[in-house]
N, C-alpha and C positions, 0 to 999 in steps of 0.2 A: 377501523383506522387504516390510511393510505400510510403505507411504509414507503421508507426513500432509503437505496441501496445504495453504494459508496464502494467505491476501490481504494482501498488502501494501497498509497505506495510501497513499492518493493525496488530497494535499488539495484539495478543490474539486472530487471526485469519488465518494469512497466513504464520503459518509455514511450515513446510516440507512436513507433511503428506498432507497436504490440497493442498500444490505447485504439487506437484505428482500425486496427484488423479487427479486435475483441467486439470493438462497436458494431461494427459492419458483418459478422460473421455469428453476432451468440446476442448480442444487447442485452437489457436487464441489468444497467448498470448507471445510476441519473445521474450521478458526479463521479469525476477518477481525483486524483490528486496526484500531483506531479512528485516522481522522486524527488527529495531535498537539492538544494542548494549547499552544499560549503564551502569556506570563502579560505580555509587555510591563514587568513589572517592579511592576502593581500587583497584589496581594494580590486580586484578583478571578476568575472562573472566568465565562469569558463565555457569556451567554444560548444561542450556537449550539453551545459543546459543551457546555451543559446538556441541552441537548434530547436533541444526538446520544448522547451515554451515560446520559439516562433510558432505565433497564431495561424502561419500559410502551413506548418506541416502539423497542423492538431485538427482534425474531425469528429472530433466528439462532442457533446450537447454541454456538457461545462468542464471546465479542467480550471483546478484548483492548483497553484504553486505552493511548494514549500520551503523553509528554511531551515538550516541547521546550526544553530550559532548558540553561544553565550553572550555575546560582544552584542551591546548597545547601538555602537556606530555601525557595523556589518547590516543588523540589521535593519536601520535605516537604510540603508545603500541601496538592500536586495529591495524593499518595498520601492524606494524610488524605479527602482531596475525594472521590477515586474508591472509597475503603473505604467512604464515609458510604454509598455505593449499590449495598455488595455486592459490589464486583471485590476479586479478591485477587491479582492481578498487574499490574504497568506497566513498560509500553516505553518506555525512554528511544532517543530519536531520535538518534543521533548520525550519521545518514546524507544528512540532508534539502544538496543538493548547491547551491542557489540563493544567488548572492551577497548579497540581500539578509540573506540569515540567516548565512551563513557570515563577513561582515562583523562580523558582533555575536560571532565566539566562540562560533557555535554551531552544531548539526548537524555534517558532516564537517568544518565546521571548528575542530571543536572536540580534533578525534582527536590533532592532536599539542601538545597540552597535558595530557599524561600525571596531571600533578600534579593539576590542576583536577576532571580527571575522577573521581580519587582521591579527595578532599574532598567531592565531591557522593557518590559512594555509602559512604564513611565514617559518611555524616550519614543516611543514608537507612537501610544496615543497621544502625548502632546505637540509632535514635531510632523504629522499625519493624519490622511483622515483615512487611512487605510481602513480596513475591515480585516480583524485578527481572528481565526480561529486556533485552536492546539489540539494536538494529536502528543500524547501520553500514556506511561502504564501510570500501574498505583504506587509505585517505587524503585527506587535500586535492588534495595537491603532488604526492606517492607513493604508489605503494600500499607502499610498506614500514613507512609512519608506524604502521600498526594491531599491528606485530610488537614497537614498542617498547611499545603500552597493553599487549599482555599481561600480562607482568607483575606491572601494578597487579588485572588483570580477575581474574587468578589468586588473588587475597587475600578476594575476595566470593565468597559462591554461588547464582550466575547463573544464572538455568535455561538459557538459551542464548544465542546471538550470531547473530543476523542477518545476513549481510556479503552486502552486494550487489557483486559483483566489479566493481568500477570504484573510481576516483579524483573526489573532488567537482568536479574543475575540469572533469572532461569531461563534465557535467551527464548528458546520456542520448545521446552524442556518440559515435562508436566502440565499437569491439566490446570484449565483457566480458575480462579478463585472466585467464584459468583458472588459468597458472602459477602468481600472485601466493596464488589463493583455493587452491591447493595447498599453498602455503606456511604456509598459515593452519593448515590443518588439522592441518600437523605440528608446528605451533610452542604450539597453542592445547589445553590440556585440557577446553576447556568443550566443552559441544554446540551443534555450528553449522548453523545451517540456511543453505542457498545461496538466494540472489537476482540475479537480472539476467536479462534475455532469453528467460525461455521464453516462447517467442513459436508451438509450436507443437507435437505431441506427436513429431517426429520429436525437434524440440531439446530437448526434454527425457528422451528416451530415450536419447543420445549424452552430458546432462548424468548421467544415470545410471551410465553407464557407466564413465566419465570418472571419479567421486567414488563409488565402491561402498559407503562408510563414511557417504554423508549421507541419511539419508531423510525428512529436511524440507524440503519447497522453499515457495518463497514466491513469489507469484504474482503483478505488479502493473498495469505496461499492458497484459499479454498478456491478461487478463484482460476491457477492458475490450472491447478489439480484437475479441475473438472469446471473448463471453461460455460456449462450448459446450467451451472446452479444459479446464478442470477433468475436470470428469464423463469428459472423453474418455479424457486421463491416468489417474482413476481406474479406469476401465473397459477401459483397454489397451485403445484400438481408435481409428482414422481415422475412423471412418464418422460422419457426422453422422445427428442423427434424420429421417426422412422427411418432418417437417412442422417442421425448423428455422425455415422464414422464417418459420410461421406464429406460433411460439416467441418467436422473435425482435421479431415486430413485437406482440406482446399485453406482452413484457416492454419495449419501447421505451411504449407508448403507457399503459403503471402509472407510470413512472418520470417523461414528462413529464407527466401528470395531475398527479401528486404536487407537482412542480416550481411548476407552474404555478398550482397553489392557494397552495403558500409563498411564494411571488416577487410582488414586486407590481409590475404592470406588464409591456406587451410587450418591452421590451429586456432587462430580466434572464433571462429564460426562455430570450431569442432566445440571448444569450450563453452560458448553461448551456449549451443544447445542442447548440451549437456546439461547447463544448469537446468533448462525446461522440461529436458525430460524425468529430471528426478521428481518432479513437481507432474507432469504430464502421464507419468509410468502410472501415477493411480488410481488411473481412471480404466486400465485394460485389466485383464482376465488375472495376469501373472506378473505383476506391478515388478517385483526384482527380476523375474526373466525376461522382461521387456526391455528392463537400463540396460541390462547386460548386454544386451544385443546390440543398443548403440553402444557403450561404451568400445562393446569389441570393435567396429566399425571405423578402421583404419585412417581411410580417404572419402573424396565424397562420394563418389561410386558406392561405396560399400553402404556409407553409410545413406543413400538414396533405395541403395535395397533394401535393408532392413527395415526402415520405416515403410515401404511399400508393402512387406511383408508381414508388419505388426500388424499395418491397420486390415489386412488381408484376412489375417487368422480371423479379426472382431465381424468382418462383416458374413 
């Protein structure tokens, strides 16, 4: 069975530059999904995901938009939004697990509001001819919350479901719940792609095993962790390339170029990639002595050594 790899979005991660570099520099990735949209509730589509879903700065083989909303009319808006520029499909978010969002009635917190969910894609498939899919866990509270939206999901036609096996209260806390995402599969006629934890091609050859019926997985901080697990998956095999680090640090040093031109000033930049490297540390020898070394990393002098020097010790 041909498997189809999927990037899960990460916000504050995987936008365009990072989508382009990943492609160009590691591949093994046949659809990305765009960080969400959220509308805050005014009628606007703000400047940074304009950029991010103008088609002139995306090179990737498909990129999928998504949405963040509760709101019926929002989400009309965005579909209209994202059709003016050629996409013919959008992902509704109902997965994103953070209390700031999950407060507002939305993301996984939105899953056991059966009714609500219902009304926003009521609105959506009768008022468009968009193509809907949803990215999901199995609940807030429970994961059993997702077996009662069935359902409603069953009266739409979805191209598929997302479901990242976890519960939004355990943010990215404990291990994924297989049983529950088994559950899913017998309860759900749509087609579901699996999310959570491949974090490496053993676990995801045991995720295979496990779910013989799904052959969509969706890929998100494993991804960022150890840019070269796509392609590996694709390619059935452990072995990294012989010149990884060098790989490695040519797609590190496109990405903060890129960063560091859009960002104005040393401390946004310092911050960006800080978050990378927390996610980036886990792929060297000495994963906390590696953050450490950027984090110590002052200015960008220093912090130009250091990285010079991490990827130095690997090779």
């Amino acid at each position: 069975m041909s498997i189809t790899l999927l990037s899960s979005p990460l916000q504050g991660f995987t936008d365009f530059r990072f989508r382009n570099a990943f492609h160009h520099y590691f591949g093994g990735i046949n659809t990305f999904y765009a960080p969400y949209i959220k509308m805050n509730g005014k009628m606007v589509i703000k400047n940074n995901y304009q950029r991010d879903l103008n088609p002139e700065n995306n090179q990737v083989s498909e990129l999928i938009p998504q949405v963040m909303t509760n709101n019926p009319d929002e989400f009309l808006f965005v579909i209209k939004y994202i059709q003016s520029l050629g996409y013919k499909e959008l992902n509704w978010n109902l997965g994103c697990p953070y209390p700031m969002v999950t407060k507002q009635g939305m993301g996984s917190g939105m899953i056991c509001q059966p009714q609500k969910i219902d009304e926003v894609l009521h609105k959506a498939h009768n008022e468009s001819d968009v193509t809907i899919s949803m990215k999901m866990r199995m609940g807030y509270e429970e994961p059993t919350e997702i077996l009662e939206v069935f359902p409603i999901l069953e009266k739409y036609p979805l191209k598929n479901i997302a479901i990242h096996a976890r519960i939004g209260k355990q943010l990215y806390k404990g291990g994924t719940d297989l049983d529950s995402f088994q559950k899913c599969i017998e309860n759900s006629p749509h087609k579901l792609y699996y999310n959570g934890d491949i974090t490496s091609v053993q676990a995801f050859r045991e995720l295979q095993e496990r779910f013989p019926s799904i052959d969509h997985f969706m890929i998100g901080r494993g991804l960022i962790a150890d840019p070269f697990l796509p392609s590996m998956i694709q390619n059935n095999t452990t072995e990294y390339p012989e010149n990884r680090w060098q790989i490695f640090k040519e797609f590190h040093d496109t990405i903060y170029q890129q960063y560091d031109e859009a960002l104005s000033g040393p401390t946004p930049i310092k911050m960006k990639m800080l978050g990378f490297w927390e996610y980036f540390s886990q792929s060297f020898d000495n994963p906390q002595k590696t953050y450490k070394a950027i984090k110590k990393a002052g200015n960008q002098v220093k912090y130009k050594a250091a990285v010079a020097e991490i990827f130095a010790k690997q090779q």
